[in-house]
Every structure is written in structure tokens, then in C-alpha cells.
C-alpha positions in Angstrom: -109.8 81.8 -115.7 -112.9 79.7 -116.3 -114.4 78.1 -112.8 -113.9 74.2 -112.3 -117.8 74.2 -112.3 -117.8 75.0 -116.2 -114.2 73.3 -117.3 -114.8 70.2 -115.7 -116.7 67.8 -117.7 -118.4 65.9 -115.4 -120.0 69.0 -114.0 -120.7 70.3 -116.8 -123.0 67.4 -117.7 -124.9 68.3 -114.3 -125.5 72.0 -115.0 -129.0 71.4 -116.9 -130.1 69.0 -114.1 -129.3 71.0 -111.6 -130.8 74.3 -113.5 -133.0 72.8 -115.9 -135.3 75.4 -118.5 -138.5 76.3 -116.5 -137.2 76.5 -113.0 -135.6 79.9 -112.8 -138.3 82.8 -113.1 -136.1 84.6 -116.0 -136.3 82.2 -118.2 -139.9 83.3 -119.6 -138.6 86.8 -119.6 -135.2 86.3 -121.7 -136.9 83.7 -124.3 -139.7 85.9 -125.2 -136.9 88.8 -125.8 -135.2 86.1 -127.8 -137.8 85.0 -130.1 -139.1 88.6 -130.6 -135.0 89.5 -132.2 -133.6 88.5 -135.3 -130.2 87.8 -134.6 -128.6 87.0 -130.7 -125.6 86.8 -129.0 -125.8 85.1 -125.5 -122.6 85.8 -123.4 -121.8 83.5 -120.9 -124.2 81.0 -122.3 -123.0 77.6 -120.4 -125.1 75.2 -122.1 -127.1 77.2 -123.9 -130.4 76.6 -122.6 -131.7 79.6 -124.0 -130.6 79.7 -127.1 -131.2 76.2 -127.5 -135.0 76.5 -126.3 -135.4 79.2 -128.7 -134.7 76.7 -131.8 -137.3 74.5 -130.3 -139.7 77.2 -130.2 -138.8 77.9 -134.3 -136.9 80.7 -134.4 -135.0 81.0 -137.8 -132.5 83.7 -137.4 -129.5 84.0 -136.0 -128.4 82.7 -132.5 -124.8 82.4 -131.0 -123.8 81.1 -127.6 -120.3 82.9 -126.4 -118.3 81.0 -123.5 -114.8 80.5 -122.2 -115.8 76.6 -121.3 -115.7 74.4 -123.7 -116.6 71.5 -121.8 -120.3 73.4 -121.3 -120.2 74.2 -124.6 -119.8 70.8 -125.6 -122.9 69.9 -124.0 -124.8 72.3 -126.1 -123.2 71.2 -129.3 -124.6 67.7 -128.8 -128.3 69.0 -128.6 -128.3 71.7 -131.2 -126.6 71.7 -134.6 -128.0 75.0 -135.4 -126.5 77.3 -132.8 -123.3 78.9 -133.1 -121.1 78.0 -130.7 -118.5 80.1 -130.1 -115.0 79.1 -127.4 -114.1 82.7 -126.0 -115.4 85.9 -124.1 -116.0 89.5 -125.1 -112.6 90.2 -124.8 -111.4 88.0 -127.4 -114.1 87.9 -129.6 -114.6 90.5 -132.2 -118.3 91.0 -132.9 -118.7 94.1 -134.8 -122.7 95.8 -135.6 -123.9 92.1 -135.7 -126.4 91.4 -133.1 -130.5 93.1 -132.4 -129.7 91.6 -129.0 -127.3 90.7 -126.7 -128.1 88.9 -123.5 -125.8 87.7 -120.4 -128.5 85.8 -118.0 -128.0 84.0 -115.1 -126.0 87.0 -113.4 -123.2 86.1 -115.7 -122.5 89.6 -115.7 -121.5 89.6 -111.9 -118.1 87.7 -113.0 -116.8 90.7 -114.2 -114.8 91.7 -110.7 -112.6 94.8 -112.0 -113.4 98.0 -113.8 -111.0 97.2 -116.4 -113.0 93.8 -117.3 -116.3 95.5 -117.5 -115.2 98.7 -119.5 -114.0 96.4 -121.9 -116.7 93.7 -121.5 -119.0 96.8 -122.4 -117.0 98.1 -125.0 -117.3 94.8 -126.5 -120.7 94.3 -126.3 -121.6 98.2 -128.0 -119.4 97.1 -131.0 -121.5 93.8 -131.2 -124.6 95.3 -131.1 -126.3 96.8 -134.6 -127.1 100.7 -133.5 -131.2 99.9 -132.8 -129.6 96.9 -130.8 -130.5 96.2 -126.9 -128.2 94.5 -124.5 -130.4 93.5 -121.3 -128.6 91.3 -118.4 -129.3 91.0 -114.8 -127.2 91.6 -111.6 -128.6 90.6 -107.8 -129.2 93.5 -106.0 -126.6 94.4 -103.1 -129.1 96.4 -101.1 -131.3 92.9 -100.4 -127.7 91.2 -100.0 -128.6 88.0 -101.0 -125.6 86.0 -100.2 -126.4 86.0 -96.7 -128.3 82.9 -98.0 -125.3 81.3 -99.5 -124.8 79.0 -96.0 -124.6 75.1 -96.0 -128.3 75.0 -95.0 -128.5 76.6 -99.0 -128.5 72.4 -100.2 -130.1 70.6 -103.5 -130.2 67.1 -104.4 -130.8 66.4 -108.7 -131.3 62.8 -110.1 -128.2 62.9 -112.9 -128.8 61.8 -116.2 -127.2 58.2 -115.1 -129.6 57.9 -112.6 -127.2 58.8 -110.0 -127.9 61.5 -107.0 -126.3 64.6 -106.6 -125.9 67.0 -104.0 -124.4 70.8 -103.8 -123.7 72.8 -101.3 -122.8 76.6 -100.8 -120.7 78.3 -98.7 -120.3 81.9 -98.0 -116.4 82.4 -97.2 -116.4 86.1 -97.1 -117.6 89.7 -98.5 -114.8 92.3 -99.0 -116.3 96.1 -100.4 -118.9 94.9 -103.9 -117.0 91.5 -104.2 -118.3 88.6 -102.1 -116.7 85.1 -102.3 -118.1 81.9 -102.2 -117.6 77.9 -102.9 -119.9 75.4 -103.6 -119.4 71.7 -103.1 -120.7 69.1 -105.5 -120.7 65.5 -104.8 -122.5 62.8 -106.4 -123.3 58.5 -106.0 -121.6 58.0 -109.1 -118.0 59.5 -107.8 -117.1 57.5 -105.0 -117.1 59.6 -102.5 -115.4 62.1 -104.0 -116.3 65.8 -103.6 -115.7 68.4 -106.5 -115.3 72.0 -105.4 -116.5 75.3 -107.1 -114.3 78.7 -106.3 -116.3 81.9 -107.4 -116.2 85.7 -106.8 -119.3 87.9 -108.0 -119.3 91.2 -108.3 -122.9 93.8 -106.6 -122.2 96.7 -108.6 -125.4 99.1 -107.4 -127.8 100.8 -110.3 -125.3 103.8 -109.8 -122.3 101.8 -110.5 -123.8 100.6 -113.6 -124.9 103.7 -114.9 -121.9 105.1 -114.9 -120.3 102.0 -116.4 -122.6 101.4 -119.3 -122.7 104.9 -119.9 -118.4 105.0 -120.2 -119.4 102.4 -123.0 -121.9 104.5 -125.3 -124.3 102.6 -123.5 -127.9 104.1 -122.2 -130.8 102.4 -119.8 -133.5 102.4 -121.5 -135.3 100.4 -118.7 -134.8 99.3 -115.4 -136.5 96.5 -113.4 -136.3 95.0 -109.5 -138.3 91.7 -111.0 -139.3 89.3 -113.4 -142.5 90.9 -114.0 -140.9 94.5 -114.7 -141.5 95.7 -111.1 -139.9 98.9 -110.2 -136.8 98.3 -108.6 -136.4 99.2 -105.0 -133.8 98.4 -102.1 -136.0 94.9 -101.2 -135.7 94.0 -104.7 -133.8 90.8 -105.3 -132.6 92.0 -108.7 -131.5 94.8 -111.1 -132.3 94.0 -114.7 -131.4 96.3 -117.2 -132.0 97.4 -120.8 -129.6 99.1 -122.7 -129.2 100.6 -126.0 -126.6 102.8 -127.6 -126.1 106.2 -126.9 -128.5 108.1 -128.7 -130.2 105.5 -130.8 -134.0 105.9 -131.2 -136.7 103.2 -129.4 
């Protein structure tokens, strides 16, 4: 079920305010994976901010954005002509020895709650990828539990593209094993007064948990990082980005 965030058009128009391309320290180390591969898929892709700065930056091959919202897919569609857009998710989409990468940023990964999703999420993504493919993606590290943060103090305020302010607003409302639950509350000048809420539960697999997963899938980490600069990854590490190739191919 896609999150009111992404479905609802009105938010969906926010999103790039709200997380416009430069803010986020991953975006300098996804774009220059991006424009170093011939041919991308981008799962979970929202607006596609990535795949979209990529084409400003000239890259000719090929570049697909894969997402379940239309509404932010939409939004992509009206800025870039020559991106794929594609209405779905791994598990509907058959994608077979196509892609030299295959990225899911902005812990889109986490979504995936259940072992079955992921097994086949993963399965998926090693049929996608060509056999000297990578599929790199980020989680948030559990050990550094980061959604202690996720507390109404958490607050932004954007300048919309009408000029209006908005405002959201997290709130932890509980953690139950790796799953943690949370809402976030969007309101804005233009609405009225009206406040638009966000439902989402994330998945913190640990690097042990992922292993194991990829590996299920003919997948093997090839690298493993706790940062944005490729920093080992320890337990006050914020994240866990991976690399991963399939089984037994040759880097």
C-alpha cells in the first residue's frame, strides 16, 4: 500500500521542497555511481531526483525510475522527458539482465517490513541486474537507533513552490523487535488549516540480517560502509550502505 505521503498529490508536489538535490549527504555519493553506469534502475525513486539530475549532468544511457506512486511519478514526468518512468515495484515488474546498476536511496529499502517482501524484492533485483551488475542501497543503522530523534521537537518549515509555508512534523508512536512506527504531520498556509498525516513503518535489519538476506538472493557484499565518505561501519554509525553483486561474478 503506497503511504498518503507519495499518493496524495498535493504532497507529492512538496517532496522536492522539502528534500531538494544537494541537501542530503548521499546525494554526491549515488550520482557519481550513476553517471559512472550505463544503464539504471532506481527503485523507490519518488520524484526522481536522481535520475533526473543525472540527465542534467549528460548522461546518455539508460535511466529508469520504478515506483508504486503515481502521483510522485508524475512530478518527475513533467521535468524529464527522457527518464523512464515506470508505475509498479519489484514485485510486479519484470526486469530481467537489464541494468549495470540498481540503486534504492533514501532508505527506501527499509519499507520492506517482512521476510517474504525482501526475499522477493531481492530476487527481483538479481534478475534485473546484468551478471557484472551492482545493487548498492542504504539502511539506518539500528545500533545508533536513530528514531529516538523522530519526536515533535524533529520540525521543518519549506517555502512551497506557491509561495506558501509548510511545516512537518514527526512523531515516534512506537518500536516493536526491528520495526519501529512512526507519523508525520504535514500542514501548510495554502490548506486552511488543514493537516495531512503520513503513516510509515521502517524496517533496521542489522549487517547480519542483510547478509543473510542478500545472500538467499545470489547476492554478495562486495563493500560495506557506516558513511557517506566510505567510513568503516561501526555501532555509532548512522548508516549501513551496501554494495552488492551476484554471487560469484568478478569485480
Amino acid at each position: 500500500m503506497v503511504d498518503n505521503v507519495f499518493s496524495d498529490a498535493a504532497m507529492a508536489e512538496l517532496y522536492d521542497v522539502f528534500h531538494p538535490w544537494g541537501l542530503a549527504p548521499d546525494d554526491a555519493f549515488y550520482i557519481d555511481l550513476v553517471m559512472s553506469a550505463r544503464s539504471v534502475l532506481d527503485v523507490g525513486c519518488g520524484t526522481g531526483l536522481l535520475q533526473r539530475e543525472a540527465r542534467r549532468r549528460g548522461h546518455t544511457g539508460r535511466l529508469v525510475g520504478l515506483d508504486p506512486a503515481d502521483a510522485m511519478l508524475e512530478v518527475g514526468r513533467r521535468d524529464r522527458g527522457d527518464v523512464e518512468w515506470v508505475l509498479g515495484d519489484l514485485a510486479t515488474t519484470s526486469l530481467e539482465n537489464e541494468f549495470d546498476l540498481v540503486v534504492m536511496t533514501g532508505h527506501a529499502f527499509q519499507v520492506l517490513t517482512t521476510d517474504e517482501e525482501l526475499r522477493s524484492a531481492l530476487a527481483a533485483v538479481r534478475r534485473a541486474l546484468a551478471e557484472d551488475g551492482r545493487f548498492v542501497f542504504e539502511t539506518r543503522n539500528p545500533a545508533a537507533r536513530g528514531w529516538e530523534a523522530w519526536r515533535p521537537s524533529r520540525t521543518r518549515t519549506v517555502t512551497g513552490p506557491d509561495g506558501a509555508e509548510a511545516t512537518s512534523v514527526h512523531r515516534l508512536e512506537g518500536v516493536e523487535g526491528d520495526l519501529v512506527t512512526f507519523t508525520t504531520a504535514y500542514s501548510s498556509t495554502a490548506w486552511g488549516g488543514e493537516v495531512r498525516h503520513s503513516r510509515s513503518t521502517l524496517r533496521f535489519p542489522d549487517s547480519g540480517a542483510l547478509d543473510a538476506l542478500l545472500a538467499g538472493a545470489g547476492l554478495e557484499v562486495r563493500a560495506r560502509y557506516g558513511d557517506w565518505a566510505r567510513g568503516p561501519l561501526t555501532d555509532a554509525s548512522e548508516e549501513i550502505i551496501t554494495c552488492a553483486v551476484p554471487g560469484g561474478s568478478a569485480r
